[in-house]
N, CA and C of each residue as an Amber inpcrd file, in Angstrom:
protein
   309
   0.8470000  -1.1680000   0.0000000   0.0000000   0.0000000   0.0000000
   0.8980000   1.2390000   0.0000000   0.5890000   2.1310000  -0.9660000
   1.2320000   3.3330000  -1.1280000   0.5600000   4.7120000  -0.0010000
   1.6080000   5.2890000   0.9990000   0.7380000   5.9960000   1.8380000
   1.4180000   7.1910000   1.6610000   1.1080000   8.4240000   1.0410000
   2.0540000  10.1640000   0.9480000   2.0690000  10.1020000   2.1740000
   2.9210000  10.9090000   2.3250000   2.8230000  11.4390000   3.6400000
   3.1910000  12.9620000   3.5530000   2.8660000  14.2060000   3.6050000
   3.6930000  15.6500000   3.7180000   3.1870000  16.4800000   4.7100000
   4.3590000  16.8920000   4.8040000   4.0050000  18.5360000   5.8330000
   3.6230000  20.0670000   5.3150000   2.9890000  20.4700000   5.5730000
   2.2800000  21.5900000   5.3010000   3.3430000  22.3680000   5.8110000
   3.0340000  23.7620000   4.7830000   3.6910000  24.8000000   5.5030000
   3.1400000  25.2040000   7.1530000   1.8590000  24.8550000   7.5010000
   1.4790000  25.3620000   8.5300000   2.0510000  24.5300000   9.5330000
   2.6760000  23.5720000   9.6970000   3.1850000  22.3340000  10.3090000
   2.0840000  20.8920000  10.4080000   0.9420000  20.9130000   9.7240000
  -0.0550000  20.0150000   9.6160000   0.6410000  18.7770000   8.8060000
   0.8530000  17.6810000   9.5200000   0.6840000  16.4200000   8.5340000
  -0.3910000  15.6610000   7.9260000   0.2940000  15.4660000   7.0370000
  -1.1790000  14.8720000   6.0900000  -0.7450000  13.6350000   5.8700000
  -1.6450000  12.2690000   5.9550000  -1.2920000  11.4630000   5.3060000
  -2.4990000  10.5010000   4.2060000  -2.1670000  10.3560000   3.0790000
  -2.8860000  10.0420000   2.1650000  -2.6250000   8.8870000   1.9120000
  -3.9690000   8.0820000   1.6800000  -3.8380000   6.4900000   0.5420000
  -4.8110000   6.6540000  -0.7840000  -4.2690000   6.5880000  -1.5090000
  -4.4030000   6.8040000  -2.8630000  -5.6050000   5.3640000  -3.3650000
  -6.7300000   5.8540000  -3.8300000  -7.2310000   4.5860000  -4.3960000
  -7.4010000   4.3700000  -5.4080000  -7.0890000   3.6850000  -6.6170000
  -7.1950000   4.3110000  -7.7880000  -8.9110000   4.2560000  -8.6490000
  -9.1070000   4.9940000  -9.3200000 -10.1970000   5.6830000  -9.8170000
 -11.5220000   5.9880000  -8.9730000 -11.1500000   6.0230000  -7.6170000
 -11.9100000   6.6810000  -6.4650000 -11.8070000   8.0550000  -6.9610000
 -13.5650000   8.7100000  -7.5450000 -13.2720000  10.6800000  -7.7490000
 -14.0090000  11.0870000  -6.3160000 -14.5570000  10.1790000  -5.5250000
 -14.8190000  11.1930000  -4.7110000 -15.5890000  10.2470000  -3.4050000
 -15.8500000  10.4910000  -2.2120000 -16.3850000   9.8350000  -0.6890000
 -17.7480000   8.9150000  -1.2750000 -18.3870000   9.8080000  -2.2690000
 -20.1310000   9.5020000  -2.6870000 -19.8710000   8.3450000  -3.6760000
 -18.3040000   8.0660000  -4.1160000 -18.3670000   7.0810000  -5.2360000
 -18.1530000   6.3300000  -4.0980000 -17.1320000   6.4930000  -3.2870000
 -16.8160000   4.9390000  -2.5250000 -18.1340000   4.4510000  -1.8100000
 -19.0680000   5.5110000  -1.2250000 -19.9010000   4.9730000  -0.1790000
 -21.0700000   4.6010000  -1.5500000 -21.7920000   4.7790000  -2.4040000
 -21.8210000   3.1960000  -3.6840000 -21.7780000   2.7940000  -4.0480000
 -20.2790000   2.6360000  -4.0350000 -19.7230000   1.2420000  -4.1550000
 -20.1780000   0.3680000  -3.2490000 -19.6250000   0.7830000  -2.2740000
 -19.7520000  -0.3100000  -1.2250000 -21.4420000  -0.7040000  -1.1180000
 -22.3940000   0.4510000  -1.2730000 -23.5740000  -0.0070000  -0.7380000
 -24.3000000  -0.7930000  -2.1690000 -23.7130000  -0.3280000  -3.2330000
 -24.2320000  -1.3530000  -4.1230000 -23.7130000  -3.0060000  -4.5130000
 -22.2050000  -2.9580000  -3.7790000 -21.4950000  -4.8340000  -3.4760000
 -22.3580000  -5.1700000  -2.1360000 -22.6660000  -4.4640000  -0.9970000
 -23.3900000  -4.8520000  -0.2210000 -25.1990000  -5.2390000  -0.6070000
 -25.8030000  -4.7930000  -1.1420000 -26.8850000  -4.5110000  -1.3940000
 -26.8110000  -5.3640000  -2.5940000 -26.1510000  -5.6680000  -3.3530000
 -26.3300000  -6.1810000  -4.9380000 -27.2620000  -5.6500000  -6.0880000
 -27.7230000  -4.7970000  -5.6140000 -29.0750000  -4.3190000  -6.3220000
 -29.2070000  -3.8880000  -7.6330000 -27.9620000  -3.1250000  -8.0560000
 -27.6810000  -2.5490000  -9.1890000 -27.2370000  -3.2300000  -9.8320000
 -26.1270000  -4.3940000  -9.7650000 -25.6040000  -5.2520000 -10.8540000
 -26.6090000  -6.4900000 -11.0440000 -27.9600000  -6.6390000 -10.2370000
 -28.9630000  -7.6680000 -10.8010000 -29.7390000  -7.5260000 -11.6250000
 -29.9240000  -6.0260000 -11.7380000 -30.8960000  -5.3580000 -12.6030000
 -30.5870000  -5.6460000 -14.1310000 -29.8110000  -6.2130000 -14.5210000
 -30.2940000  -7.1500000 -15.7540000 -30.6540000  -8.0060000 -16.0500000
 -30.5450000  -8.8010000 -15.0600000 -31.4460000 -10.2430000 -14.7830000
 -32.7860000 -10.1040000 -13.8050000 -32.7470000  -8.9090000 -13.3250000
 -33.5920000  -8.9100000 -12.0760000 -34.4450000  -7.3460000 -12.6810000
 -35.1380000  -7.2360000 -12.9440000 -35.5390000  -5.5810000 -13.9730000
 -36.2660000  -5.3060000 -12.0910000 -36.7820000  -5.8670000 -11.3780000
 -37.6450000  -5.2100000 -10.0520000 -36.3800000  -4.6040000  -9.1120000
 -35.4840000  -4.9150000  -9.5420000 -34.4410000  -4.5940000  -8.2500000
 -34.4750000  -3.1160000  -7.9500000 -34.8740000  -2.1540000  -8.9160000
 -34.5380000  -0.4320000  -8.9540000 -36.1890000  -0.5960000  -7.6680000
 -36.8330000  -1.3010000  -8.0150000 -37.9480000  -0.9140000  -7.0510000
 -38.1580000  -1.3550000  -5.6260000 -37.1130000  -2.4520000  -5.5820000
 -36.9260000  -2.8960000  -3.9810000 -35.4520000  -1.8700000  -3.5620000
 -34.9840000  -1.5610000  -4.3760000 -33.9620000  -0.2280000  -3.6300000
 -35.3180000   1.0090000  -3.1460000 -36.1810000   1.1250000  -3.9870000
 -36.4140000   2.5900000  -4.0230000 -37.4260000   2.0900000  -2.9520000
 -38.0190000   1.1840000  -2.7570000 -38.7250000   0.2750000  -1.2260000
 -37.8000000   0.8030000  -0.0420000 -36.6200000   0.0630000  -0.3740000
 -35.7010000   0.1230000   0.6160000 -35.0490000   1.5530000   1.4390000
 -35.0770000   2.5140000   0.6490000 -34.6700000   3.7710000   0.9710000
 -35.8350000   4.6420000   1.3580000 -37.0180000   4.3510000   0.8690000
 -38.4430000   4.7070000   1.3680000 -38.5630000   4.3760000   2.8630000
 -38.1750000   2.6420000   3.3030000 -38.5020000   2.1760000   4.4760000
 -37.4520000   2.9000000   5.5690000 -35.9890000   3.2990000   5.2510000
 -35.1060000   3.6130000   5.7790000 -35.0830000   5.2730000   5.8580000
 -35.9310000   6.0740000   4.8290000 -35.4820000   7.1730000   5.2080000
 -35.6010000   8.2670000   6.1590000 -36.6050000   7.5660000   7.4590000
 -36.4530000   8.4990000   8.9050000 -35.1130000   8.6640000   9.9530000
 -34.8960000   7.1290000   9.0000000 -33.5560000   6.8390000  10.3260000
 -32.2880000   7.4590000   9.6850000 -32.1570000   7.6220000   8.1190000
 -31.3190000   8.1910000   7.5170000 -31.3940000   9.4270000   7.9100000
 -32.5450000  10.6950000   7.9740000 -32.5440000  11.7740000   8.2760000
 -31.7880000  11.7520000  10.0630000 -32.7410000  10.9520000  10.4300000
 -32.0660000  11.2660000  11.4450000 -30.6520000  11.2720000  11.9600000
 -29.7330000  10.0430000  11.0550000 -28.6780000   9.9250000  11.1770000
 -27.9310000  11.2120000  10.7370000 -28.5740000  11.8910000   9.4460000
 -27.9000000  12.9480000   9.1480000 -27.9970000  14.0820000   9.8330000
 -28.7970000  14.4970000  10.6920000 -28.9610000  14.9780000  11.4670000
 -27.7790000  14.9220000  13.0750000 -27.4580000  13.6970000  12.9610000
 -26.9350000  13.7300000  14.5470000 -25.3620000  13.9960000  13.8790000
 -25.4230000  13.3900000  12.8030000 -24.1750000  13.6430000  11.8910000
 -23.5470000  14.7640000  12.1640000 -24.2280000  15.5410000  11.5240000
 -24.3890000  17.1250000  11.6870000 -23.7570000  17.5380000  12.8110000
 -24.8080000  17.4690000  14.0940000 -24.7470000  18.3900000  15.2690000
 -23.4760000  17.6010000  15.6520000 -23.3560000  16.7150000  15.6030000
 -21.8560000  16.0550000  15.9710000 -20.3490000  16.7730000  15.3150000
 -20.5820000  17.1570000  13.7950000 -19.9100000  17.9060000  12.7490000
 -19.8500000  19.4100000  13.5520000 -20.8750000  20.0160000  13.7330000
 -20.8460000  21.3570000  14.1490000 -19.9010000  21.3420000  16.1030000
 -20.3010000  20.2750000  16.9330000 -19.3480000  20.3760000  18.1830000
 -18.3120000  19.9940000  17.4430000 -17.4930000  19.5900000  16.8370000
 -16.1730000  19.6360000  16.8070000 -15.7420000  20.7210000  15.9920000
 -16.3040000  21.4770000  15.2700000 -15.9070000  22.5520000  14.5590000
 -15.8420000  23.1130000  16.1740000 -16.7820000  23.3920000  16.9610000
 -16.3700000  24.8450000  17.9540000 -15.1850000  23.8160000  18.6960000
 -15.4900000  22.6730000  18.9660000 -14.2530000  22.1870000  19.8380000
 -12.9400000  22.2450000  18.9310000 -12.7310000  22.6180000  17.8910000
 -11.5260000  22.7770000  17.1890000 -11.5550000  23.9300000  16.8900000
 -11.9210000  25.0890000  17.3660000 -11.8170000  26.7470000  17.0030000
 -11.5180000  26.7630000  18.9530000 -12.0730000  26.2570000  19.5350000
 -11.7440000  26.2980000  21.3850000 -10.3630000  26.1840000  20.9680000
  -9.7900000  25.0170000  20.8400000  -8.2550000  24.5060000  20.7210000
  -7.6240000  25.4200000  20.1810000  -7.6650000  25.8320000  18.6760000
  -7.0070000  26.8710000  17.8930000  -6.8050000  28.2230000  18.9610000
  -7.8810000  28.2510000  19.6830000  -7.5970000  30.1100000  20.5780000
  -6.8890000  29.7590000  21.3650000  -6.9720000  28.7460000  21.8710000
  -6.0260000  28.1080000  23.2650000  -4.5160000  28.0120000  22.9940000
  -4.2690000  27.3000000  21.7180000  -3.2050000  27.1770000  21.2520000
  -2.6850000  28.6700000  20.5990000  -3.3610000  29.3080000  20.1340000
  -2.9130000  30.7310000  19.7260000  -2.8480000  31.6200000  21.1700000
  -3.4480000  31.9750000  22.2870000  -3.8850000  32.3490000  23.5860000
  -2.0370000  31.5880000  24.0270000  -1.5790000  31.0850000  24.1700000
  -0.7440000  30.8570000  24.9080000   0.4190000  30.6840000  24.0780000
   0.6260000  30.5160000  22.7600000   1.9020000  30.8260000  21.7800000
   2.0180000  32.6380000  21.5060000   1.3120000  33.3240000  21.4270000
   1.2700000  34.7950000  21.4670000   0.6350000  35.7940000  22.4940000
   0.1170000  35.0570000  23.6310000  -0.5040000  36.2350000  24.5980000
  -1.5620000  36.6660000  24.2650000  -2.0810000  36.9510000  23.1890000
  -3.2110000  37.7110000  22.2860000  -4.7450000  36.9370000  22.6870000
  -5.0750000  38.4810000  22.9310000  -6.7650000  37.8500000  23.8940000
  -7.5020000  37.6760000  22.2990000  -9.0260000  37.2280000  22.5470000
  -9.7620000  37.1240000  21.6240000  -9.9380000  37.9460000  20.9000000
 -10.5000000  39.2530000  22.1660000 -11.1680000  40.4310000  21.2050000
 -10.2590000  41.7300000  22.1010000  -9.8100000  42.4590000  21.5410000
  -9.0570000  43.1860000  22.1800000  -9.4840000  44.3760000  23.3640000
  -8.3010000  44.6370000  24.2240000  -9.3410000  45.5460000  25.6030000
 -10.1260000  46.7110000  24.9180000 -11.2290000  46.9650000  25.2840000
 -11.9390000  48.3460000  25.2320000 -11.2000000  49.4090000  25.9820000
 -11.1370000  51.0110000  25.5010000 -10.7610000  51.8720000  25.8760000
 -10.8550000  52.6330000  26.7720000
């Protein structure tokens, strides 16, 4: 397995695995859900399969919202818990308050 590895000018490491003809998160996640699911590669032998997916995502889609949902609010605490860190870490490498004293 091929893994980059580089440093940012900001001092951030990055490390990457390369997959090849992966363009993007939405291809890998159907991929996987269509080798899991089989649904799409039966549909030439199977012509009902587009309608037990579209069953299937019908029966599933409260719990999907909801998942995207907790997704979310989960996404948004670590954005402020990673802007907390950033002031903390800036707050004690330069002294520099948030908002500066009033006059």
């Amino acid at each position: 397995m091929e893994v980059r590895r580089q440093r940012l000018d900001n001092g951030l490491r990055v490390a990457v695995v390369p997959i090849a003809g992966l363009q993007s998160a939405a291809v890998l996640l159907a991929t996987v859900a269509n080798n899991f699911l089989l649904l799409r590669f039966i549909t030439p032998v199977f012509p009902q399969a587009e309608v037990i997916e579209a069953s299937l995502i019908s029966a599933f889609n409260f719990h999907r919202n909801t998942l995207v949902f907790l997704g979310a609010m989960a996404f948004g605490a670590t954005n402020v818990l990673y802007f907390y860190a950033l002031f903390k870490e800036r707050h004690a490498r330069t002294g520099d308050k948030f908002l500066p004293a009033s006059a």
